[in-house]
Structure formats: structure tokens, C-alpha cells
N, C-alpha and C positions, 0 to 999 in steps of 0.2 A: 182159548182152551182147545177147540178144534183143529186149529194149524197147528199148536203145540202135539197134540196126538196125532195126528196125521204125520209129523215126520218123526216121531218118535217110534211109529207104527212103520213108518218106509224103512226104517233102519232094519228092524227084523223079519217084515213080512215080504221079502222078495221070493217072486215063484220060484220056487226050487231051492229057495239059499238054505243051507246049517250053515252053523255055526259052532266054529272050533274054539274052545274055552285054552284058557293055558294052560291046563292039563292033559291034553287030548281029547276030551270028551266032545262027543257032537251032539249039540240040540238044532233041534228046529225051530220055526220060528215061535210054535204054540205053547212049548215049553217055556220060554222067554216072555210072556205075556205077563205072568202074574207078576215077575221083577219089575217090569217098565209099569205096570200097574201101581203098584206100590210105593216105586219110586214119584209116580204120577202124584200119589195121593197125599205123600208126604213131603210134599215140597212147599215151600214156603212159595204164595204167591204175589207178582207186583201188584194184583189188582187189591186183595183184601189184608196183606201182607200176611196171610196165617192161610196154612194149608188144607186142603179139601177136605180132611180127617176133620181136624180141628173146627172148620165150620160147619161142616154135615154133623158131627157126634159130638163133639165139644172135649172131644180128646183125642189125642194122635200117637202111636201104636207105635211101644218102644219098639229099637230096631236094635241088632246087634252092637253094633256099636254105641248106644245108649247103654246097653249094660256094660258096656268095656269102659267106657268112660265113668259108670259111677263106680266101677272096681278099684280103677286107676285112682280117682279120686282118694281113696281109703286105706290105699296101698303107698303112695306117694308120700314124702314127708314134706310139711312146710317149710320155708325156710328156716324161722325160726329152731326148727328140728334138725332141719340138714347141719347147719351151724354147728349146734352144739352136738351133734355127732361128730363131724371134722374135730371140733376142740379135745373130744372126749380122746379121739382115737389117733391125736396130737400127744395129748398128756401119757395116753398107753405108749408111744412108742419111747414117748424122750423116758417115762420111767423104765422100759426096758435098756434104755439104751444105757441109764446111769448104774442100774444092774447090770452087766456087761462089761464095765468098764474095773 
């Protein structure tokens, strides 16, 4: 755990560095902390296979992208759905098309 934060910590804490995001923006290294924090706390680890959230609290703290995935989830069709979408919207063309003709 300690060499893992130590060079997770050398990444951002060089004297003097910012750091330019892709947008422009500059932070410093102390800005950056609570991310590599975070990222720290919710990372699945080899030793206990379950992350520091997880074994300190006995739960681990959705993240953005937890909520996007269970959006996705619910937004998404199964196949079974996809399917018979495509069929459905099979059958709408060929009966426009016999209308047409």
C-alpha cells in the first residue's frame, strides 16, 4: 500500500509541477489529491481482492460511471428486443413498400 501511494503521490506532487487537464485548466498538485484518493480507495485490491471502501465501511461509493452504467442498463434493449425491433421495422418498410407500388 505504501509504494503504491508513494508513486501514485510522485505523479502529482513534483515541486512546482501543474498540471494542464485537456481542457486547459491548471491544477496543482493538492487539487489532485482527493482524485488519486478516491481512485486509491476504490480500487479492487490483490491482497484482499475487495477495495479499502469495501473493507473499512462494508460499502464502496458509487462513482460516476456506476450511475451511467445502471442508466445504460435500462436504456439499452435486450436482444431478444433488439430483434424484434429490426423485424418490426422490417415488416413497416416491406408494407410501405407494397403500398407504393
Amino acid at each position: 500500500m505504501i509504494q503504491t501511494m508513494k508513486d501514485k503521490m510522485r505523479i502529482f506532487c513534483a515541486y512546482g509541477m501543474e498540471y494542464k487537464d485537456h481542457e486547459g485548466y491548471t491544477h496543482d498538485w493538492a487539487t489532485l489529491l482527493p482524485a488519486v484518493q478516491l481512485a486509491y480507495n476504490t480500487s479492487q485490491h490483490s491482497t484482499t481482492g475487495k477495495s479499502p471502501s469495501l473493507v473499512e465501511k462494508g460499502w464502496s461509493p458509487l462513482l460516476p460511471l456506476d450511475h451511467l452504467k445502471k442508466n445504460l442498463l435500462n436504456i439499452l434493449p435486450t436482444a431478444n428486443e433488439f430483434h424484434n425491433m429490426g423485424k418490426r421495422d422490417c415488416d413497416t418498410a416491406a408494407k410501405c413498400i407494397a403500398e407504393a407500388k
